[in-house]
C-alpha positions as CSV (number, residue, x, y, z in Angstrom):
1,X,-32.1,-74.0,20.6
2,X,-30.8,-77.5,19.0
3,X,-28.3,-77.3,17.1
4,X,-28.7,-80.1,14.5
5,X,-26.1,-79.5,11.3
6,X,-27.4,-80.4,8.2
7,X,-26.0,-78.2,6.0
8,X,-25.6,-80.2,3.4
9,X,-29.4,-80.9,2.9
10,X,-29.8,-77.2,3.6
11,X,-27.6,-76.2,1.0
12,X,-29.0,-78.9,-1.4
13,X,-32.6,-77.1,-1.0
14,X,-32.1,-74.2,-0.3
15,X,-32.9,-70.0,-1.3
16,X,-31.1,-67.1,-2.9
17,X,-29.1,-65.8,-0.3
18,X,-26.8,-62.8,-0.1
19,X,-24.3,-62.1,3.1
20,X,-21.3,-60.5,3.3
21,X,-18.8,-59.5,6.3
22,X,-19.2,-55.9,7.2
23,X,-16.0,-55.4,7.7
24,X,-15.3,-56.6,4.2
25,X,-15.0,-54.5,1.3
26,X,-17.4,-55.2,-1.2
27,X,-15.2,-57.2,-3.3
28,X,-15.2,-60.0,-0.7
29,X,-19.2,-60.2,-0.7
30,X,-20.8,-63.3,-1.9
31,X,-23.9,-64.4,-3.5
32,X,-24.9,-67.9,-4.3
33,X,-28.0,-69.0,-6.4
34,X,-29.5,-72.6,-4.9
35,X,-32.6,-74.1,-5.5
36,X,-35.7,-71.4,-5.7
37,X,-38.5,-72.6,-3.4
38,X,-41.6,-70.6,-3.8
39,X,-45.1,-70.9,-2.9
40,X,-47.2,-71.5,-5.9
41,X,-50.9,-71.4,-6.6
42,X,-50.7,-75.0,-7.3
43,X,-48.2,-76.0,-4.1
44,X,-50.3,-73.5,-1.6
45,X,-52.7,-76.3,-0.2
46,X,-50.1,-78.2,0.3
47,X,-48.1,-75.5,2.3
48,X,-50.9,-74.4,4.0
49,X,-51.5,-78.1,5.2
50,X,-47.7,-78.1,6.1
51,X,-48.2,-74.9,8.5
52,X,-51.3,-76.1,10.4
53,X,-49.8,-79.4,11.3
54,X,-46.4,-77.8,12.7
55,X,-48.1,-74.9,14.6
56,X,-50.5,-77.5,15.9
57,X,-47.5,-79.3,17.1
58,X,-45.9,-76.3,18.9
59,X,-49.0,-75.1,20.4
60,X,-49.6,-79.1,21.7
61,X,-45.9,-78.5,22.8
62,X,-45.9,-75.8,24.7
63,X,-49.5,-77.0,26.2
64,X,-47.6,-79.8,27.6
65,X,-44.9,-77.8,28.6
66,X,-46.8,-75.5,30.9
67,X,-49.0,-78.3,32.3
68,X,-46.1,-79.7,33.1
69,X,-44.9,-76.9,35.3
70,X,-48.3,-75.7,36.6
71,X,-50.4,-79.1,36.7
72,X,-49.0,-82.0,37.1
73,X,-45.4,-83.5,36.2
74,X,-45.6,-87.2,35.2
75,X,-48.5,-87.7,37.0
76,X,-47.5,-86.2,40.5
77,X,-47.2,-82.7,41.7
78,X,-46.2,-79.8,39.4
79,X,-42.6,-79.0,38.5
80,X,-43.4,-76.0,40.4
81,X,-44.3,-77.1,43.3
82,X,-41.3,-79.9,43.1
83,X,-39.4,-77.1,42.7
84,X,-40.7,-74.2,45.3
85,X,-40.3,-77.5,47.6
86,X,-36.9,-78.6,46.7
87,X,-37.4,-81.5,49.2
88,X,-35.2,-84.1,47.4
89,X,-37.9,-85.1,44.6
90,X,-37.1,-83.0,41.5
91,X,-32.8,-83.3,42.3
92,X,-32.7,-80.3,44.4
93,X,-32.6,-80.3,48.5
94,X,-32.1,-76.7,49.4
95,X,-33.4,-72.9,48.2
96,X,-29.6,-72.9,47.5
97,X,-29.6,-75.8,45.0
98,X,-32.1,-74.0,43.0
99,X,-30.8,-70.8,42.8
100,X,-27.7,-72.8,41.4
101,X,-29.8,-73.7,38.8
102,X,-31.2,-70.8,38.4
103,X,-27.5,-69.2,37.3
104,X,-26.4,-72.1,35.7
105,X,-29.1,-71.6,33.5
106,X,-28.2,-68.3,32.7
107,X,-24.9,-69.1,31.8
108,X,-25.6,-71.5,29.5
109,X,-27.6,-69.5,27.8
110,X,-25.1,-66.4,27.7
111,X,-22.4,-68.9,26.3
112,X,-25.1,-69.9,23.6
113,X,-25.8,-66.7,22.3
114,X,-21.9,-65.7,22.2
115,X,-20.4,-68.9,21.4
116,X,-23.0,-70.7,19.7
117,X,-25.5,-68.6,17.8
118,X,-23.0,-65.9,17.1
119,X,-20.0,-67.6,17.2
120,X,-20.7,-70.7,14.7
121,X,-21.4,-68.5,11.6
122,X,-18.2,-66.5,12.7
123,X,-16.0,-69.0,13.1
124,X,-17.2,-70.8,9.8
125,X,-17.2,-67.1,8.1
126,X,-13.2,-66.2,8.6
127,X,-12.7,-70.4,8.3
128,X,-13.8,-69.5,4.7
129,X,-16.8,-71.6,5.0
130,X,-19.0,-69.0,3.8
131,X,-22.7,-70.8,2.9
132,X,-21.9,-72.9,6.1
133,X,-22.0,-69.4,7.6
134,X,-24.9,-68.4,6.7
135,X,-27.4,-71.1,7.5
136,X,-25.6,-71.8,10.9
137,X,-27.5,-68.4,11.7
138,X,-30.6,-69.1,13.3
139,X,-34.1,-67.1,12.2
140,X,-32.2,-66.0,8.8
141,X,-35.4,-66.3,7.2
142,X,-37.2,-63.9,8.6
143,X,-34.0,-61.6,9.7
144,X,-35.6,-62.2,13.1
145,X,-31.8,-63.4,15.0
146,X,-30.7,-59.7,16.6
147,X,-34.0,-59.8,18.5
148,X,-34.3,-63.5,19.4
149,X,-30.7,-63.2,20.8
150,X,-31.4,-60.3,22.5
151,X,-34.6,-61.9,24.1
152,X,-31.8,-64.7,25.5
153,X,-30.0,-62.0,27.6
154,X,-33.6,-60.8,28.4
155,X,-34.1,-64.1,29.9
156,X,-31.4,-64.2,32.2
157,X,-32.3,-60.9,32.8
158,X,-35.9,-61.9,33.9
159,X,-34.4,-65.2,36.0
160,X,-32.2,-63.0,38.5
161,X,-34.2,-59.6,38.6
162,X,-37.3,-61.7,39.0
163,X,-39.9,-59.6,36.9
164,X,-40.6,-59.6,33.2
165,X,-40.0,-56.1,32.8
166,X,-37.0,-55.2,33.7
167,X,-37.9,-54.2,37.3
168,X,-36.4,-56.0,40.7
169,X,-38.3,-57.6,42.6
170,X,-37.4,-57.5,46.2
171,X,-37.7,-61.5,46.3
172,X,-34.9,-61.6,43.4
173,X,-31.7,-62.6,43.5
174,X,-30.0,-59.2,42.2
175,X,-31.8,-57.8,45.3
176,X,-30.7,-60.7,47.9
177,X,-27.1,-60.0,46.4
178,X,-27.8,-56.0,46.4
179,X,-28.2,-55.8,50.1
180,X,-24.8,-57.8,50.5
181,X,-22.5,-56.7,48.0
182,X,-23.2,-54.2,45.8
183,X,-20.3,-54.4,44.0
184,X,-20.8,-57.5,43.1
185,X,-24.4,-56.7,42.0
186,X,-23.6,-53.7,39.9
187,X,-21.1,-56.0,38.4
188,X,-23.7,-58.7,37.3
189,X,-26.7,-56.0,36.0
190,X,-24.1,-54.2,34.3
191,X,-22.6,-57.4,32.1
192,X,-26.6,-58.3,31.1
193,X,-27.1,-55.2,30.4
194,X,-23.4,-54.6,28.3
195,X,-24.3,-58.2,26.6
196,X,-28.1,-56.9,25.2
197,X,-26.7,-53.5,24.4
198,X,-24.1,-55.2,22.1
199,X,-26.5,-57.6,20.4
200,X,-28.7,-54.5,19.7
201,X,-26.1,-52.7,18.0
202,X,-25.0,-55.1,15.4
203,X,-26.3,-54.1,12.3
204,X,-29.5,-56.2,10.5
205,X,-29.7,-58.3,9.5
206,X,-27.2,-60.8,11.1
207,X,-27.0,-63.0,8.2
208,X,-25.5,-60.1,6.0
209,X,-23.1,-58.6,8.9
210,X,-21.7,-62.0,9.9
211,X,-17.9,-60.6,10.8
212,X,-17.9,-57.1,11.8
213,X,-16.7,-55.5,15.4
214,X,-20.3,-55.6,16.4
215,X,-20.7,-59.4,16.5
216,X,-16.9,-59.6,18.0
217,X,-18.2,-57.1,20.4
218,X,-21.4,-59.1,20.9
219,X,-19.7,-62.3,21.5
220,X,-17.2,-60.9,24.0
221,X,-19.8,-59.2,25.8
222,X,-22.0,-62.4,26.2
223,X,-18.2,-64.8,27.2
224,X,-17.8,-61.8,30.8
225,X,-21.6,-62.0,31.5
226,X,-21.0,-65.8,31.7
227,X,-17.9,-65.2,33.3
228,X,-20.1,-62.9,35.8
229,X,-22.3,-65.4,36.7
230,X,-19.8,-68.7,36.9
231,X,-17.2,-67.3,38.6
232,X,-18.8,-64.7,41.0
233,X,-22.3,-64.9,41.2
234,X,-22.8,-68.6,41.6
235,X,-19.4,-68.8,44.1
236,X,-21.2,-65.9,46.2
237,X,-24.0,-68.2,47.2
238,X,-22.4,-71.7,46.6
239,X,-19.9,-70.5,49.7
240,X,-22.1,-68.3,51.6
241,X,-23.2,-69.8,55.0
242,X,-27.2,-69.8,55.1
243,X,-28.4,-68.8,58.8
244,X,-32.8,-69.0,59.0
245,X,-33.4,-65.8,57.7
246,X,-31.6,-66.4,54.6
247,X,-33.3,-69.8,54.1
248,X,-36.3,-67.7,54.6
249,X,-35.3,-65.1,51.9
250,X,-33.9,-67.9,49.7
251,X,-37.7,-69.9,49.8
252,X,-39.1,-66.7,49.0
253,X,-36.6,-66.0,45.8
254,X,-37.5,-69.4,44.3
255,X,-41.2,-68.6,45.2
256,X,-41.1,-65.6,43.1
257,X,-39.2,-66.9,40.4
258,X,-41.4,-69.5,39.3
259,X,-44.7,-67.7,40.0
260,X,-43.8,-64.6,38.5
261,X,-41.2,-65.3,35.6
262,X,-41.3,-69.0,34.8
263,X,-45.1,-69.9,34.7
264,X,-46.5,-66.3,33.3
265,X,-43.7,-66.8,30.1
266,X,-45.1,-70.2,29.8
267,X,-48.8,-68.7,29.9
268,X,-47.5,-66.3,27.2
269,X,-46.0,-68.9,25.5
270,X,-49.8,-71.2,25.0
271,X,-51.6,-67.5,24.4
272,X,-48.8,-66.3,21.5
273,X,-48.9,-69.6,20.1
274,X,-52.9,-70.4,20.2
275,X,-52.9,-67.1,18.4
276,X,-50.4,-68.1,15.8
277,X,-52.2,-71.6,15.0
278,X,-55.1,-69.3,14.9
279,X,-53.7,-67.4,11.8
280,X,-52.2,-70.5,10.3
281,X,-56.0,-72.3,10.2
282,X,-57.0,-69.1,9.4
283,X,-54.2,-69.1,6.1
284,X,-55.1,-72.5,5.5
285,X,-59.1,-71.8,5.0
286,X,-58.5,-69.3,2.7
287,X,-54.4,-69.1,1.5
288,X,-53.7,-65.2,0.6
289,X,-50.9,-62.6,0.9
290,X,-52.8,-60.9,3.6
291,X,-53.3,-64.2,5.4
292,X,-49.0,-64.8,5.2
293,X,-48.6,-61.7,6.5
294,X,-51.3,-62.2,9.0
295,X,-49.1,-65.6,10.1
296,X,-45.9,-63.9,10.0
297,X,-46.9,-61.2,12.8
298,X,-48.2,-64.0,14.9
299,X,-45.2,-65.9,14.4
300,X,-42.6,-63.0,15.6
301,X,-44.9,-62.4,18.8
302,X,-45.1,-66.3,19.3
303,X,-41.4,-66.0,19.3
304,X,-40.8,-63.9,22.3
305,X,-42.2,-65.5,25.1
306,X,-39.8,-69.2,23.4
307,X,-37.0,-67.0,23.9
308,X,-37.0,-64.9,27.0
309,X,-37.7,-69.2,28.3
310,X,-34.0,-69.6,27.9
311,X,-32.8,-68.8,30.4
312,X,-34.7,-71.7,31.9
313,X,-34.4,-74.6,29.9
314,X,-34.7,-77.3,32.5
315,X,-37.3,-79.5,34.1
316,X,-40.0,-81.0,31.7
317,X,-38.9,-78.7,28.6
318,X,-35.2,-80.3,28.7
319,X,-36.3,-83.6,30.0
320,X,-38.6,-84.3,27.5
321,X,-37.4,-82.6,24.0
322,X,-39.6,-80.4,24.3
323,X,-36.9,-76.9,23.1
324,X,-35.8,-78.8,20.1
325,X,-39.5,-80.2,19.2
326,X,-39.8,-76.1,19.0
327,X,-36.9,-74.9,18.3
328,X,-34.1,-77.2,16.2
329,X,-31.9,-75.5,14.0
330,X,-31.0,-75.9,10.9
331,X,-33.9,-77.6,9.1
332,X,-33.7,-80.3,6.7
333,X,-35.2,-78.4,3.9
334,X,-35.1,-81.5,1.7
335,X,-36.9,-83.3,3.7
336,X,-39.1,-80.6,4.5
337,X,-40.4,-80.3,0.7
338,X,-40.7,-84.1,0.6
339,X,-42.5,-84.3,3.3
340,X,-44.7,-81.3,1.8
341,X,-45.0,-83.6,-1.3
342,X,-46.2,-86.8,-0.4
343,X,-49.0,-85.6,2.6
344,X,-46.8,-88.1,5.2
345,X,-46.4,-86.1,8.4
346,X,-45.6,-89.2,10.5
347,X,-41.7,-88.2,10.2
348,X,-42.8,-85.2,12.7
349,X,-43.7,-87.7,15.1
350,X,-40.9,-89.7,17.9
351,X,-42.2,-92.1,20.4
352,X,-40.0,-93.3,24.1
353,X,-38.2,-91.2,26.2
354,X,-36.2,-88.8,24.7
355,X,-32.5,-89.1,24.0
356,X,-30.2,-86.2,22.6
357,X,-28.7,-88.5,20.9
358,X,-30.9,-90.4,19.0
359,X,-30.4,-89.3,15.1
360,X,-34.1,-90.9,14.3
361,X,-35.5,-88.2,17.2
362,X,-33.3,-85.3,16.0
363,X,-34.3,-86.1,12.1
364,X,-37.9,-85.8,13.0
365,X,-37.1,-82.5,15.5
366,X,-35.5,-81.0,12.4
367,X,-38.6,-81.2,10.1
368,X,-41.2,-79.1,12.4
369,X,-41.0,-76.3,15.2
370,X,-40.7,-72.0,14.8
371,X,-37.9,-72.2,12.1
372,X,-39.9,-75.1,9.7
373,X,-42.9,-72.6,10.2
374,X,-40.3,-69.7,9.7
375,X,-39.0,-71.1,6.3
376,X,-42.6,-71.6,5.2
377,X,-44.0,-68.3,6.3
378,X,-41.4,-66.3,5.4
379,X,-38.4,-65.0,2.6
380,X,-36.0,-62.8,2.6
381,X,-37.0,-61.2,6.0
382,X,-40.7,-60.8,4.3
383,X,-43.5,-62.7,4.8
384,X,-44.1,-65.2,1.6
385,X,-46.3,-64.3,-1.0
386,X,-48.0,-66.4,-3.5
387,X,-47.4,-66.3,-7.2
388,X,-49.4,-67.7,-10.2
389,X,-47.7,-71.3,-11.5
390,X,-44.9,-69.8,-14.7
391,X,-44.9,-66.6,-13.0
């Protein structure tokens, strides 16, 4: 996720919203009344158009993204096979650099969740910055965050167990580590497991229960899973010496991984999002209640696959923009309606090589990916419905 603050624009344009502290009384909740944005009979073609150019846009996304991987990577071999190879070309020269990467993308994604995607709304809760809050929690349109966050742990879950489903593979590294030091191993399964178990129990949605022992719980939980993997898992292989069967055992862990983690949640990713831009054209042909709920389905499955990715968000998808192209957060809802307005889409589009800090890349990032399409397919955790103009 990219975190891109434009709260004031946010504010400036956007919903009802109510939230409160759980641990508050009910004196201390607040409710503000912005600007009402609904989808009209007269405004549906419009946002219909809206939707079919920014799922068109993920799906070409995440296209690339997987070609990139399992095809070719700027015109040579695959990232995987630049990876599995780790022979100098892709940054890494041994089994062991990878599997550093590996963890070091599992960490950063365990001090997102805690830090970042529950700890920015917390902070700017008890701060007293209340509305700030509230839109600095991602997927608070559709009340989808407890489950996106807990499909980050599942991605770092995935990354060291080596399977998508919660089994170990016996080319993983929880297994390599299992045969050498148990303890250690029991120490990492039991911190991913502790950090989804605690996401999972704070009560929905998350933009309602911002401050409560379950997101302090949550957070804390996601800071010794990163802890976990900094300061023990990644020093256990870092100073471990490799003899030839390790190497062998290594090869065969970053083998696995890719083949059997990264590229089928990339294959997932195409399929769930074909199928969502299938529902969007499908919305678009004929706009109806049915057809929003039809696109909000597609768009909770299409989110999955984006976020058990996490875990590995390097190579092509950091490289070239590609996670906030999908995935920036918060939106600029102003410029979202403008946009909507006039029928110019070219503020979607950036050109060159891509540079986190470029302000004219992250404006356009802001105006498309899941949470644009979020906003416009869903309300209040609902999908949208459609309402006759003065109704």
């Amino acid at each position: 996720m990219k975190k891109n603050f434009l709260v004031m624009a946010l504010i400036a344009m956007g919903m009802p919203l109510t939230f409160s502290a759980c641990s508050d009384n009910d004196d201390n909740n607040e409710t503000e009344e912005a600007a009402n944005i609904d989808v009209t009979t007269e405004n549906v073609q419009k946002w219909a158009k809206y939707m079919e150019v920014v799922s068109q846009k993920l799906l070409a996304d995440s296209e690339t993204l997987l070609a990139d991987w399992q095809t070719s990577y700027n015109g040579g071999r695959s990232y995987a096979e630049l990876f599995k190879a780790h022979d100098g070309a892709s940054g890494f020269n041994s089994a062991t650099d990878c599997i550093g990467q590996i963890i070091d993308g599992c960490a950063d994604i365990a001090n997102e969740v805690g830090s970042a995607k529950i700890g920015d709304p917390y902070d700017l809760y008890i701060s007293g910055k209340r509305t700030e809050a509230l839109y600095a929690v991602e997927s608070w349109y559709s009340w989808h965050s407890i489950d996106d966050y807990s499909n980050n742990i599942l991605s770092v879950r995935n990354a060291l167990f080596g399977t998508r489903n919660g089994s170990k593979n016996e080319n993983s590294i929880i297994k390599f580590v299992e045969y050498r030091n148990e303890a250690l191993a029991a120490n990492v399964e039991n911190a991913v497991n502790a950090a989804y178990d605690a996401i999972q129990a704070i009560p929905a949605p998350l933009r309602n229960n911002i401050v409560c022992e379950q997101t302090e719980a949550a957070m804390a939980a996601c800071a010794d899973l990163e802890e976990v993997l900094t300061k023990e898992l990644k020093p256990f292989f870092t100073n471990m010496t490799v003899d030839e069967d390790d190497e062998k055992e290594l090869d065969a862990i970053v083998v696995n991984y890719v083949d059997n983690v990264v590229l089928p949640t990339y294959r997932d990713l195409v399929a769930k999002n074909t199928a969502l831009y299938t529902a969007v054209r499908t919305f678009q042909a004929a706009p109806s209640n049915a057809g929003f709920e039809a696109c909000a389905a597609a768009w909770i499955a299409a989110r999955e696959p984006w976020e058990t990715s996490e875990g590995f968000l390097f190579g092509p998808v950091a490289d070239k923009g590609l996670d906030p192209n999908m995935d920036s957060w918060p939106l600029d809802q102003d410029g979202i309606v403008k946009i909507m307005n006039s029928g110019n889409y070219s503020a979607l589009d950036w050109s060159g090589e891509f540079d986190e800090e470029s302000e004219s890349i992250a404006d356009a990032q802001s105006l498309r990916g899941y949470h644009t399409l979020e906003f416009l397919i869903f309300k209040d955790g609902k999908a949208r419905t459609i309402t006759a103009l003065g109704e």
